[in-house]
N, CA, C and O of each residue as an XYZ file, in Angstrom:
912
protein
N     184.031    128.862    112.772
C     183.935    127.482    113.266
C     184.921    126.630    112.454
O     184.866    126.443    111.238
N     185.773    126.174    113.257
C     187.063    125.231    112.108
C     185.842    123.897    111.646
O     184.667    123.742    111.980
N     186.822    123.032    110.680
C     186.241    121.986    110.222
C     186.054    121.175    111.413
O     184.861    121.004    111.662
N     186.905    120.590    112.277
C     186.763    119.622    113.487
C     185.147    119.673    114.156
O     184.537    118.653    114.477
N     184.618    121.023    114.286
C     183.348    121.329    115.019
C     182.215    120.993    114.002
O     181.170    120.368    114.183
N     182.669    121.527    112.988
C     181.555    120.988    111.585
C     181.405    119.624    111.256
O     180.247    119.269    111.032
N     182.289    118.777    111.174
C     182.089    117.623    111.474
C     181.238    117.108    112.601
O     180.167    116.517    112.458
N     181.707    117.337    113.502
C     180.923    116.462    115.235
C     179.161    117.109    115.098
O     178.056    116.659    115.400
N     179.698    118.443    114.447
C     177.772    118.933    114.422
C     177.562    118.322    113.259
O     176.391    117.987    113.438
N     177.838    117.929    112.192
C     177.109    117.207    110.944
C     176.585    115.728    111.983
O     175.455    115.274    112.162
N     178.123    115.205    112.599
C     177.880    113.663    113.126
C     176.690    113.387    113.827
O     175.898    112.460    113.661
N     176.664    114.792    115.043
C     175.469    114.540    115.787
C     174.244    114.527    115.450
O     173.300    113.952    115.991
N     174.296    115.521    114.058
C     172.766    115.707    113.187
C     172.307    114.418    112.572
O     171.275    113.756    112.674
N     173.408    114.290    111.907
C     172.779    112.582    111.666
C     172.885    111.379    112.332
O     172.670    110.313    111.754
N     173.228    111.456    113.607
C     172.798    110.627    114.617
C     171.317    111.004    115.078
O     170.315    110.312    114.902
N     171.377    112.008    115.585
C     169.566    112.482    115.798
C     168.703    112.293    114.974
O     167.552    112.051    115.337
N     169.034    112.355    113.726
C     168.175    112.198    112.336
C     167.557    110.600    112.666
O     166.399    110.189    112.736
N     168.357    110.185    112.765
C     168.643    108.348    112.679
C     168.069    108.043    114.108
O     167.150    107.231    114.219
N     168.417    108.463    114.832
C     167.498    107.715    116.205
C     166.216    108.499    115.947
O     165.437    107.548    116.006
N     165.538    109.425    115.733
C     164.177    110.231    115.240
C     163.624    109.319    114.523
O     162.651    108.729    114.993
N     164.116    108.988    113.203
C     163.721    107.932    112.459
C     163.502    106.517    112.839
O     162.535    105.850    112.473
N     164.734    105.991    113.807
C     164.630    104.521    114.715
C     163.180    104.625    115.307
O     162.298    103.830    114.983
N     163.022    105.459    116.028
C     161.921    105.778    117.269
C     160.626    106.180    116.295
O     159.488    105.914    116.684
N     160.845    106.816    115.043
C     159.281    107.004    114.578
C     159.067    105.902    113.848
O     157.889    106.017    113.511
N     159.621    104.568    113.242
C     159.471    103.447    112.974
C     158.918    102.318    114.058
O     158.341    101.271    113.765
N     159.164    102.682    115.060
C     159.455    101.910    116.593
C     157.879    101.859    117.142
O     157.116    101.043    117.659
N     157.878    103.692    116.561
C     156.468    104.230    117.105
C     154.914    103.614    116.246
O     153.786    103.255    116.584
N     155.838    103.800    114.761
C     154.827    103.367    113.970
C     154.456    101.937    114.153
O     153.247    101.704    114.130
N     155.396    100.778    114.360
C     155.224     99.698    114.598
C     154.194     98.901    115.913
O     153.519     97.888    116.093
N     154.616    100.108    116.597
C     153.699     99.477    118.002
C     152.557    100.170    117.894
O     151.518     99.849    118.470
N     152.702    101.252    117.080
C     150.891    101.545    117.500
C     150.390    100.906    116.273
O     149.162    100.813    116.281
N     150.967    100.432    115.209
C     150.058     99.175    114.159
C     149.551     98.254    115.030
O     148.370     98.009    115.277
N     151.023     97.531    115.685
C     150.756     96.651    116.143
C     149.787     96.398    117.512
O     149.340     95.269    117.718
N     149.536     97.351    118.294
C     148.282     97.974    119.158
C     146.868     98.085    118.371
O     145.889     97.651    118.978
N     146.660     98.659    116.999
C     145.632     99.060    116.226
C     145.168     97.707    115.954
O     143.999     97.346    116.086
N     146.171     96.946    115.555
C     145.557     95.523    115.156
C     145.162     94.532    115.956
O     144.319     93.704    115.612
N     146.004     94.548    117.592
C     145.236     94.040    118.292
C     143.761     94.338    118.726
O     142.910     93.487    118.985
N     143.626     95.557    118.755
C     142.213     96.175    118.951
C     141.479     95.446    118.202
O     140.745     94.557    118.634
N     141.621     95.784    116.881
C     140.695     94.784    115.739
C     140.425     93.597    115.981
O     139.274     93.173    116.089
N     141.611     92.816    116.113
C     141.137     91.251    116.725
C     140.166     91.043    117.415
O     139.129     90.414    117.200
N     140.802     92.002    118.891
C     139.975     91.774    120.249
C     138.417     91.866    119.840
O     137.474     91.099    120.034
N     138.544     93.306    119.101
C     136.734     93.489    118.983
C     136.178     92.405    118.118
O     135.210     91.734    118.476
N     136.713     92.257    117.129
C     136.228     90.785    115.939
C     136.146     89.824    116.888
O     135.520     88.927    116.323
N     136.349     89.537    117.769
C     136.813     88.271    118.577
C     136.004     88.018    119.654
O     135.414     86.979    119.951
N     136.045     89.243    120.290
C     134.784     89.624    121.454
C     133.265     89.892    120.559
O     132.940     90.659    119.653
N     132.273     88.373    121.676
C     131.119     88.828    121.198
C     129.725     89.771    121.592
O     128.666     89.618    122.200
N     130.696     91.215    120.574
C     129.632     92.781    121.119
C     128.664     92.500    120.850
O     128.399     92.027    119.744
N     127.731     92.717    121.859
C     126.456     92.947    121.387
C     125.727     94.474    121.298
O     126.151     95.379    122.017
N     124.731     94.670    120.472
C     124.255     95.719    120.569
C     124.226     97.195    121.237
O     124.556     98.325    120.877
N     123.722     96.667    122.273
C     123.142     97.597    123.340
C     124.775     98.041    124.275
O     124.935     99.035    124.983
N     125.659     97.100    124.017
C     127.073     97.341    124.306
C     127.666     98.773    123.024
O     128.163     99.855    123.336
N     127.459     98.398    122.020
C     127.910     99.003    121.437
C     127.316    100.714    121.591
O     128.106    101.596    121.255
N     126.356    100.992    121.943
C     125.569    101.694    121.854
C     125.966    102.711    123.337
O     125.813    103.930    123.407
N     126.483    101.837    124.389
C     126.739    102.551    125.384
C     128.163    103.025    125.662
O     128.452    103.829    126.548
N     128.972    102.486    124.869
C     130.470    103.357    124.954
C     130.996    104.374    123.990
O     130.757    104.527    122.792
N     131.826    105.073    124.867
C     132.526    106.890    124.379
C     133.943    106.014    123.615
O     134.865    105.433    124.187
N     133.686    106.188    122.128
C     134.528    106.102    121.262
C     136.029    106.559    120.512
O     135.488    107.480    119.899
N     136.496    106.591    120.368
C     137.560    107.217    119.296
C     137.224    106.977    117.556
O     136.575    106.060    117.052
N     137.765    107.891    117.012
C     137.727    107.621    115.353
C     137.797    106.496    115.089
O     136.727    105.914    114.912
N     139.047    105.738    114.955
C     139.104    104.499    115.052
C     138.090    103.564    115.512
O     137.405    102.933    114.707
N     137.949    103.432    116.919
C     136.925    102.613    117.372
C     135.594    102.700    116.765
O     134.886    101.693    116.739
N     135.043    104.219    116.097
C     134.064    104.207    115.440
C     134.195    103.178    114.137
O     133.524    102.182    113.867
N     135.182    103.721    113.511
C     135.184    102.207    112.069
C     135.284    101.084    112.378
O     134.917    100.276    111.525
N     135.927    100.418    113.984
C     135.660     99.124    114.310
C     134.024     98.935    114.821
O     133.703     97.780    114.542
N     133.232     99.439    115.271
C     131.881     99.621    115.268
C     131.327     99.155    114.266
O     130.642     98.135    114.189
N     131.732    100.213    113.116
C     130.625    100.478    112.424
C     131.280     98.658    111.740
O     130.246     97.991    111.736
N     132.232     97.905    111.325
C     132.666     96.820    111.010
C     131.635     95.639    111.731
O     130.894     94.823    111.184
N     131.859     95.853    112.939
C     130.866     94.980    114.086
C     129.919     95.542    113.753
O     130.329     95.578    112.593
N     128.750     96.165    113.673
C     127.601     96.331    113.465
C     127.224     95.993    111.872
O     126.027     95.998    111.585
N     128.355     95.653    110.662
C     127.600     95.087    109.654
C     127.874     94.043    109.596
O     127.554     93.383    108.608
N     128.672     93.422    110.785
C     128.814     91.963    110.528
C     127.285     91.362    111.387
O     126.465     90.544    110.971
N     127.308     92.236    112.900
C     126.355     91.433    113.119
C     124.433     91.940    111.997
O     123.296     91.474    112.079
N     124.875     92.732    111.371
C     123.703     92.538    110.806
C     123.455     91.455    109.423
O     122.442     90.989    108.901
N     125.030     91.324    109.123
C     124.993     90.370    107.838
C     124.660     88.792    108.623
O     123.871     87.944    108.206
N     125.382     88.723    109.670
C     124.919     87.004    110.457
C     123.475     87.269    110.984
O     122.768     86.287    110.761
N     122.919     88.117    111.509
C     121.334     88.198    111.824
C     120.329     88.102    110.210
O     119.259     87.494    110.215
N     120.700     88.576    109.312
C     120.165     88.054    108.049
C     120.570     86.921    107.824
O     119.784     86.584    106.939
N     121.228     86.081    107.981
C     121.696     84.971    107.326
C     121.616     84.077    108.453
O     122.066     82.931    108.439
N     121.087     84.572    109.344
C     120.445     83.323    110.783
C     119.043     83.459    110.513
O     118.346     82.492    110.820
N     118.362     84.679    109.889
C     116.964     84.411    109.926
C     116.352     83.724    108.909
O     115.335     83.056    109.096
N     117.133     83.887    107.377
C     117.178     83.133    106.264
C     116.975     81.696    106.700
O     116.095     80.895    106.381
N     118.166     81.557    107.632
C     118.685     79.982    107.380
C     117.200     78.982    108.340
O     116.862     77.807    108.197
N     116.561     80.190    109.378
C     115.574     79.693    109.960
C     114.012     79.875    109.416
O     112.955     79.390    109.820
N     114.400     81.008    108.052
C     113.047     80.593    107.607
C     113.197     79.371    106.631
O     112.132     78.949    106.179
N     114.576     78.606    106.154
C     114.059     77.686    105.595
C     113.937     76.554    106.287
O     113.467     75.605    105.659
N     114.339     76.316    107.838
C     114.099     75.532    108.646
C     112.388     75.115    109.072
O     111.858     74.019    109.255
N     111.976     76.175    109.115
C     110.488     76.203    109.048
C     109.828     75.735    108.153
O     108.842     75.153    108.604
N     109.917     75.704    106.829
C     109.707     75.551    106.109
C     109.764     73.919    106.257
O     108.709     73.419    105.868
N     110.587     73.094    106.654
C     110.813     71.742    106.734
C     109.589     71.215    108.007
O     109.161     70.062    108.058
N     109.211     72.221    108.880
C     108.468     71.556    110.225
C     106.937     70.914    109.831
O     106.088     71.452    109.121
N     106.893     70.194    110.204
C     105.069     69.564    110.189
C     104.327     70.348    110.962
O     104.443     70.286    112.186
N     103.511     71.147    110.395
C     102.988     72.225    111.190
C     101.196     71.520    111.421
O     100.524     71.607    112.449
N     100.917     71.054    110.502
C      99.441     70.711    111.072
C      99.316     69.578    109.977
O      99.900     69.572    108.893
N      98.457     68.634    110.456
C      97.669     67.408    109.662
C      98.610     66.900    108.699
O      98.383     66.779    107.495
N     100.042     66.511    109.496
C     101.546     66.192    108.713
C     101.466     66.776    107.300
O     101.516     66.069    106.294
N     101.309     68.398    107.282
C     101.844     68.651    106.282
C     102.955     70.020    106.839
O     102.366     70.527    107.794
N     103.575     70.369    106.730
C     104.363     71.553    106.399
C     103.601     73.180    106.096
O     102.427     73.342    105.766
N     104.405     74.034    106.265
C     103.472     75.111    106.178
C     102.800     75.413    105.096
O     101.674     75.801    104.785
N     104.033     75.065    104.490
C     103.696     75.467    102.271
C     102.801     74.463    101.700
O     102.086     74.651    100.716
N     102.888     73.367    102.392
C     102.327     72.138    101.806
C     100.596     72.740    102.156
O      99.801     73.029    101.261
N     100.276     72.833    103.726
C      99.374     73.256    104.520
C      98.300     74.244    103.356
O      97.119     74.032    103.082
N      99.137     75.256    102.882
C      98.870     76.707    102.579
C      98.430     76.202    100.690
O      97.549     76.663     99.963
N      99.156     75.439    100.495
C      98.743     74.858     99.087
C      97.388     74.327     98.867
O      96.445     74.607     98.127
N      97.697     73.258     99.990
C      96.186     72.589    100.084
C      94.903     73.444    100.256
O      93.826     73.160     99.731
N      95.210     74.887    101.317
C      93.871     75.724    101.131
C      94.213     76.118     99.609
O      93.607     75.791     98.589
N      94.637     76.412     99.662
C      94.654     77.173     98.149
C      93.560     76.687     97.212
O      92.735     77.389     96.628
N      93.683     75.477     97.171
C      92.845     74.568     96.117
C      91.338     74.594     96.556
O      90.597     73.993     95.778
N      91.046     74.872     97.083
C      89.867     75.914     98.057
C      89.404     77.069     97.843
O      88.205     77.253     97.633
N      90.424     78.168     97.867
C      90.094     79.753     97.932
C      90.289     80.012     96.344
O      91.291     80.053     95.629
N      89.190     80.136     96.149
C      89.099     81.299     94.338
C      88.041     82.395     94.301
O      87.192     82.768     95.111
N      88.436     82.827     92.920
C      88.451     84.649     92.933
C      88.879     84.956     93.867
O      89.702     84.224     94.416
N      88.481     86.212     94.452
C      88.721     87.336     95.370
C      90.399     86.864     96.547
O      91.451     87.461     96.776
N      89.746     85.365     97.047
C      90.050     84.893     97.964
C      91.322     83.936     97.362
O      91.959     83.286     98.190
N      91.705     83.844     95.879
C      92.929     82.983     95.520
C      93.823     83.286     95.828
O      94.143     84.457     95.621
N      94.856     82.252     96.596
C      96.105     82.691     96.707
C      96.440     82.883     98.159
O      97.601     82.776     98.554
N      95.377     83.182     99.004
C      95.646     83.350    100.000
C      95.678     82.474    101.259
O      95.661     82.942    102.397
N      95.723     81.206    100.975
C      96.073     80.397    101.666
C      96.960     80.063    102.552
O      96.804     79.297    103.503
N      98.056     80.737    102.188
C      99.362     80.753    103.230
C      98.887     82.295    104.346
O      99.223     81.861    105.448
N      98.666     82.868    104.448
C      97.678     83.719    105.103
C      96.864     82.928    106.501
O      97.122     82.956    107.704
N      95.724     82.197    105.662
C      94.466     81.676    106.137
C      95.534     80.774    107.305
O      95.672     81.136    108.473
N      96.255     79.492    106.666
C      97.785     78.625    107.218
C      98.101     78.977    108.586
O      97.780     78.501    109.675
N      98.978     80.152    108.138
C     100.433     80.959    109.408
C      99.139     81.472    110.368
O      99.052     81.118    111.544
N      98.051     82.435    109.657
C      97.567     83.333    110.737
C      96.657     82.597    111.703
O      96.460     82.952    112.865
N      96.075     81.446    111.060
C      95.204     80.447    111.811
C      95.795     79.587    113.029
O      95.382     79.238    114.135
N      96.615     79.469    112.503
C      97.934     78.407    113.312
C      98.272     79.212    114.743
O      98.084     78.958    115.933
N      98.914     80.396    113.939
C      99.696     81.499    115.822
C      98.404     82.029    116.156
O      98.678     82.945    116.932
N      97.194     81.992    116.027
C      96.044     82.681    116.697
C      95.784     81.228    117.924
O      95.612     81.179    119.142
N      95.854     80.417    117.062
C      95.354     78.581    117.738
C      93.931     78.397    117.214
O      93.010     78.044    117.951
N      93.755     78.711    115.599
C      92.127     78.144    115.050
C      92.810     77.505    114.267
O      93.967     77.688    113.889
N      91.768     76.413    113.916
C      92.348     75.464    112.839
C      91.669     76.038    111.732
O      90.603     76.640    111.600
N      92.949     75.543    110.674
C      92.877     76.136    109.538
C      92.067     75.663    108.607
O      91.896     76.403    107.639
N      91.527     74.660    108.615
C      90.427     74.304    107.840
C      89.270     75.029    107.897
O      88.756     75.739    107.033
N      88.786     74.678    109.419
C      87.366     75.841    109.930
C      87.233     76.782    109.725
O      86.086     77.072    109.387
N      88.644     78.334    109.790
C      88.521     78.821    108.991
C      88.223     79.263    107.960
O      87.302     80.063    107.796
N      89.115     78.719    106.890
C      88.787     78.311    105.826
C      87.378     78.503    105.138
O      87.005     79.372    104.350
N      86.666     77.352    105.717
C      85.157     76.697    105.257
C      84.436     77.554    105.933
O      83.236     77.473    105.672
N      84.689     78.247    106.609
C      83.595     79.653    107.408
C      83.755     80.484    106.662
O      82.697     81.085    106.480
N      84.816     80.993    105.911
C      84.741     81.788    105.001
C      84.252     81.458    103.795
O      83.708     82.337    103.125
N      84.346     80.285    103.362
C      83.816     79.953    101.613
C      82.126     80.244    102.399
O      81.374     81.092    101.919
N      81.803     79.565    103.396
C      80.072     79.116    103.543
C      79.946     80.922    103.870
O      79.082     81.241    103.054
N      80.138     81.540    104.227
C      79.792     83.342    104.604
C      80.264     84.054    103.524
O      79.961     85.247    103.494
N      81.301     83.364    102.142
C      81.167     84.613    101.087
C      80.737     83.997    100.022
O      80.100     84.712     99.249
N      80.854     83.076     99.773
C      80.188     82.025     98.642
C      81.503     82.165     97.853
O      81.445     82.168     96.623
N      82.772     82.289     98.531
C      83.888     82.221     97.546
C      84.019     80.911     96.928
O      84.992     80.880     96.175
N      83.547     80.115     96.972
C      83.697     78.805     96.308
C      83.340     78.889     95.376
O      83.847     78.014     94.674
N      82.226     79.907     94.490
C      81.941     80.168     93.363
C      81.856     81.629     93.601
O      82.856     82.133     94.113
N      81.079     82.233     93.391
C      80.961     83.912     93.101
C      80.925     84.752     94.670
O      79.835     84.827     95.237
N      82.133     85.355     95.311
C      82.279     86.081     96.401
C      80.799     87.166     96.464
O      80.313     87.655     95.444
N      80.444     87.314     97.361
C      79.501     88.260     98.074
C      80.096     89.692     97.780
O      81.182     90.229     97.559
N      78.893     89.969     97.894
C      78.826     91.905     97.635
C      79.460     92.178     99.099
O      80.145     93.189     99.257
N      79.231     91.267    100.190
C      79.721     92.118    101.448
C      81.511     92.299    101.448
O      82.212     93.124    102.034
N      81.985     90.834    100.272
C      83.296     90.443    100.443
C      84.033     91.435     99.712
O      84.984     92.082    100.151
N      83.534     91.507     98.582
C      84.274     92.419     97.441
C      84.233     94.082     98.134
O      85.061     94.978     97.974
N      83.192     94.093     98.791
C      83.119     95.566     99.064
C      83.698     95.981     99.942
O      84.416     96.981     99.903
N      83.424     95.071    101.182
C      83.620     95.283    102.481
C      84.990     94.714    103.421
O      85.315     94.945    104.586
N      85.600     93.888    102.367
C      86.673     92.950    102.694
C      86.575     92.199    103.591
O      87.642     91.878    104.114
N      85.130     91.517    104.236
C      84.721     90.908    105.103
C      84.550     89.564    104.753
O      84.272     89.354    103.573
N      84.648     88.647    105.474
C      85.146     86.934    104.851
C      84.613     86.136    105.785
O      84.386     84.934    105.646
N      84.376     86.904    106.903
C      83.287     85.868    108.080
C      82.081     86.097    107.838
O      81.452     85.053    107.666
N      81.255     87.365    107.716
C      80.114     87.659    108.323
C      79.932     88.427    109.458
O      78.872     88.570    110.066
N      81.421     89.106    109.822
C      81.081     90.016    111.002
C      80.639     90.833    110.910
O      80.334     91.290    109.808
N      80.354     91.496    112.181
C      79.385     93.162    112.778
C      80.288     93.232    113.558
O      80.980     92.477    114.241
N      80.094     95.053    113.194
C      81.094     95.927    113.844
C      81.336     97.298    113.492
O      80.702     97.711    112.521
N      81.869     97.840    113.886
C      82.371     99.349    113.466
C      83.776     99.201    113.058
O      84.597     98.447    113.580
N      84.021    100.232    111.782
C      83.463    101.078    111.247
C      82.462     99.730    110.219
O      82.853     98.614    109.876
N      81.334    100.291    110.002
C      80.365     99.530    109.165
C      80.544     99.809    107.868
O      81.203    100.766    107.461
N      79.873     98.856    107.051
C      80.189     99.131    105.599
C      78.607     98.276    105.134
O      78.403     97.073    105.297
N      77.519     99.389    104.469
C      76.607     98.848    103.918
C      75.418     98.443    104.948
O      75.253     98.899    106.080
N      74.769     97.645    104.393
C      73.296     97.464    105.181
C      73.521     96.657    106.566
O      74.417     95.823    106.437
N      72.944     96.685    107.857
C      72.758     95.968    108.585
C      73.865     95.460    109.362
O      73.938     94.326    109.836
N      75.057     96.746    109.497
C      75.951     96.801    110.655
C      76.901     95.912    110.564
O      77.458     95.490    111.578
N      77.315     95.383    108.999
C      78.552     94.033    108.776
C      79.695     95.323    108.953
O      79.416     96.463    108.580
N      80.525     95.100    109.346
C      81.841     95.078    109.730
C      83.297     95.898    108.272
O      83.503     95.040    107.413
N      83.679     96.504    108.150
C      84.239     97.595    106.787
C      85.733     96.820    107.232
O      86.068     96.640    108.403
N      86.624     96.367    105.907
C      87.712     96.589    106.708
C      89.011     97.107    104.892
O      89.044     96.655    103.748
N      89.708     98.068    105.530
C      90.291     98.272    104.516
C      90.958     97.836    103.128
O      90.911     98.295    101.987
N      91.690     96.595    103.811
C      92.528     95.622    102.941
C      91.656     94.126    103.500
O      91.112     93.818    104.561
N      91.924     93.224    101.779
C      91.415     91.887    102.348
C      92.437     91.189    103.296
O      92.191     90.406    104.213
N      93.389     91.556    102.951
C      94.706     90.999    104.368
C      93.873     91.445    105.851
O      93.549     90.657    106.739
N      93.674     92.686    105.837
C      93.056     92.753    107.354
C      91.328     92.048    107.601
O      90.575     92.172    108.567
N      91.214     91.596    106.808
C      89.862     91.618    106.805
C      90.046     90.102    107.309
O      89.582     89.776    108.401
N      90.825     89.052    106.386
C      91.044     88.129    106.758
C      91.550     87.844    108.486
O      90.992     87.064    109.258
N      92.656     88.648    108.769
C      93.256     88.809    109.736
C      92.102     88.845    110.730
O      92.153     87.915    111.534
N      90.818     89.888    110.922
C      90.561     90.468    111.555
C      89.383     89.276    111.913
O      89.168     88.874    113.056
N      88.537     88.713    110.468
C      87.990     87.623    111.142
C      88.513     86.139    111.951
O      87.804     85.330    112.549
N      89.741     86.118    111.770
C      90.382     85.209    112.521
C      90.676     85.325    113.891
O      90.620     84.410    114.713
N      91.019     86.591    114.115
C      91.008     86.897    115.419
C      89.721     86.707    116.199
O      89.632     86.171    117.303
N      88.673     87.252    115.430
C      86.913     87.238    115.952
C      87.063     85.399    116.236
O      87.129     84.871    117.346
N      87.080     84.929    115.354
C      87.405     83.200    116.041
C      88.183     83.191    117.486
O      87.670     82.850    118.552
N      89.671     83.684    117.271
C      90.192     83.379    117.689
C      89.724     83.829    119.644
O      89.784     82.878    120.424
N      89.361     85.054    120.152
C      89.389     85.470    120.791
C      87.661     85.527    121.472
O      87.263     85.872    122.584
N      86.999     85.081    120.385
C      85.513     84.423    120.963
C      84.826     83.238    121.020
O      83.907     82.858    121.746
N      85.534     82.638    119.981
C      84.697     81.122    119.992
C      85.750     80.491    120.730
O      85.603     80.330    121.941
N      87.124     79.993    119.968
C      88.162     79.079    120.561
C      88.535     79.201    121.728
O      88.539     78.206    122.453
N      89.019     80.685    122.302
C      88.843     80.779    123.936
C      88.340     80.365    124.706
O      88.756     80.009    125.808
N      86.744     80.308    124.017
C      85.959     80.000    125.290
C      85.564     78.577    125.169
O      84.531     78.243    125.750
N      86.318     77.571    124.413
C      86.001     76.283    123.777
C      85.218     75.925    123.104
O      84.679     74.827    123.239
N      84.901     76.877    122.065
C      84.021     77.044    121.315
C      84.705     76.790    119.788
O      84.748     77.706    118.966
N      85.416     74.978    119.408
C      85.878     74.484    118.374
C      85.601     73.911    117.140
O      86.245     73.578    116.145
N      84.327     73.898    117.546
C      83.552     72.899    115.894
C      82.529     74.089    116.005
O      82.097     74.885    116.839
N      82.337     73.609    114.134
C      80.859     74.250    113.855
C      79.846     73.979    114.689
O      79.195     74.986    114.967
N      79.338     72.626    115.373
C      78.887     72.462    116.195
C      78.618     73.001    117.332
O      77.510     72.929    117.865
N      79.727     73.664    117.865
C      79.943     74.411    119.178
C      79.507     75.510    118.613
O      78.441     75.855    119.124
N      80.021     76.501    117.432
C      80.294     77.073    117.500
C      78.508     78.437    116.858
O      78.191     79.622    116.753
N      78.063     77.239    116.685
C      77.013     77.337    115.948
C      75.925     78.449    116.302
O      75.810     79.550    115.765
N      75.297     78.010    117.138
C      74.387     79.104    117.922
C      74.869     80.411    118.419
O      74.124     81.391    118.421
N      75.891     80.451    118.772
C      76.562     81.677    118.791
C      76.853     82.509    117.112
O      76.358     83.618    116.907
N      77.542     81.928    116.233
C      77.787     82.432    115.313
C      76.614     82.983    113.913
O      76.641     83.870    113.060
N      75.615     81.819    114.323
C      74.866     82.411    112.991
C      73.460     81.481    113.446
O      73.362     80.478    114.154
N      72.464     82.266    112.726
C      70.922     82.446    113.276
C      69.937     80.487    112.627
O      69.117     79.652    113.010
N      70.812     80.795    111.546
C      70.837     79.342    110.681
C      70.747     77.892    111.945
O      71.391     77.676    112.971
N      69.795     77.240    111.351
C      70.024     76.136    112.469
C      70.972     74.670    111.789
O      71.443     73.697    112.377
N      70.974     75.104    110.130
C      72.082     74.193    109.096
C      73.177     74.641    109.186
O      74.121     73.903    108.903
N      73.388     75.821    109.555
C      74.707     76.507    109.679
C      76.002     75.496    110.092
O      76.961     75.590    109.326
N      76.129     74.623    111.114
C      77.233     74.335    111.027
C      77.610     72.446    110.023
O      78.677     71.873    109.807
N      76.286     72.092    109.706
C      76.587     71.086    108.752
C      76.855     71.930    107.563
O      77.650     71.330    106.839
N      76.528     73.034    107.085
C      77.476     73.788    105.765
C      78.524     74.083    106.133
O      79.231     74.134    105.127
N      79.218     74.374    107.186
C      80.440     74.688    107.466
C      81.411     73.461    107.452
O      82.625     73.586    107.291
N      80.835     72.381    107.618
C      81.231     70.962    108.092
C      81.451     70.329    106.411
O      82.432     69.656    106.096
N      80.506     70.644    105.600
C      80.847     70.624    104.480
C      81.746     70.914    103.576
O      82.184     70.275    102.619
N      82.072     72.437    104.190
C      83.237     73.002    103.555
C      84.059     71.981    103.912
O      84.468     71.235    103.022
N      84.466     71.755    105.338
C      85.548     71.468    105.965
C      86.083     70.018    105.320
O      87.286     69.833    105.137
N      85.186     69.117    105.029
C      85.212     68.034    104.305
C      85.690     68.185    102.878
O      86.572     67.471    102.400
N      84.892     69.419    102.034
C      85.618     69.567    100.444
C      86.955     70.236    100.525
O      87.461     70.263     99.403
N      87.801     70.847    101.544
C      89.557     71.295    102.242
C      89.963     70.003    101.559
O      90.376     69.633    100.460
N      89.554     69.347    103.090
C      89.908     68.039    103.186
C      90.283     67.403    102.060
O      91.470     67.431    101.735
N      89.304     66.706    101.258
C      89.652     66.055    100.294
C      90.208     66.333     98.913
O      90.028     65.735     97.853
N      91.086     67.630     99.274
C      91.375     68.240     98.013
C      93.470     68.315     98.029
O      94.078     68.794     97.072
């Protein structure tokens, strides 16, 4: 092969070299510049869930996913935050606030029963019993106002209900935790007396307990809430 041919084949090699290189720069550039529009679009577009959940992916698209799925879980924490302290500001009953509400029982519920006022508050409120009556049905049925009942400590019972599973003499009502116990007599309000318009001790009286003072002690409680 003379020199003349060795030359034009060196020339052409590094012409090919050089447009290979033009074109894999060219290449690299547009598919960045493709990759990054993707990113936008999805950051930009608002995915929801159940979207995400129903489309056939690529590698890529999986790490833009998985990006969108911790953003929307970091703004769903930080929307529920921002609305539990919104709540926190609402007048929820007898112009006080929930915390305010839940304080005031507080100054009410001792031993067994301290502390649990924000409980007695929230759970009284979304059932629709007022939270005082509550309250004072439980101090007048465990004597938590001074020394809780053998049925309370034992049985985690705070109304005076009957029921299964039983716990102890005469068919009162067992319940595991005092959270459920509380829970569970509120509901018994909620779903037998208040339903059926059955709102004051008064009303609520003859139905609930054999006592014919029964609901001026309850009325009592409701008055020492009150003024505390």
């Amino acid at each position: 092969m003379n020199l003349k041919k060795i030359v034009e084949m060196s020339t052409l090699s590094v012409l090919v070299l050089a447009m290979f290189v033009i074109n894999l720069n060219i290449y690299k550039k547009v598919e960045y510049k493709t990759i990054n529009s993707r990113y936008e679009s999805a950051r930009n577009y608002e995915i929801k869930q159940a979207d995400i959940d129903s489309i056939t992916v690529t590698t890529f698209d999986n790490y833009i996913i998985n990006q969108l799925n911790n953003q929307i879980i970091e703004q769903n924490e930080q929307a529920y935050q921002e609305y539990q302290e919104y709540l926190k500001t609402l007048v929820v009953y007898d112009g006080m606030t929930m915390d305010e509400l839940a304080e005031k029982l507080n100054k009410s519920l001792k031993n067994e029963l301290s502390g649990y006022g924000y409980l007695y508050a929230s759970y009284s409120l979304e059932t629709g019993v007022d939270p005082y009556l509550a309250v004072a049905i439980s101090l007048h049925e465990t004597g938590c106002n001074g020394n809780c009942s053998t049925l309370m400590k034992e049985c985690n019972n705070v109304g005076g209900q009957k029921g299964s599973p039983s716990c102890g003499s005469y068919g009162y009502k067992y319940y595991a935790t005092l959270e459920d116990g509380i829970k569970g007599y509120i509901d018994n309000i909620a779903n037998n007396y208040v339903s059926m318009g059955l709102t004051t001790p008064e009303l609520m009286a003859k139905k609930y307990a054999a006592s014919t003072t029964w609901a001026e002690k309850v009325n009592y409680y409701i008055n020492l809430i009150k003024s505390r």
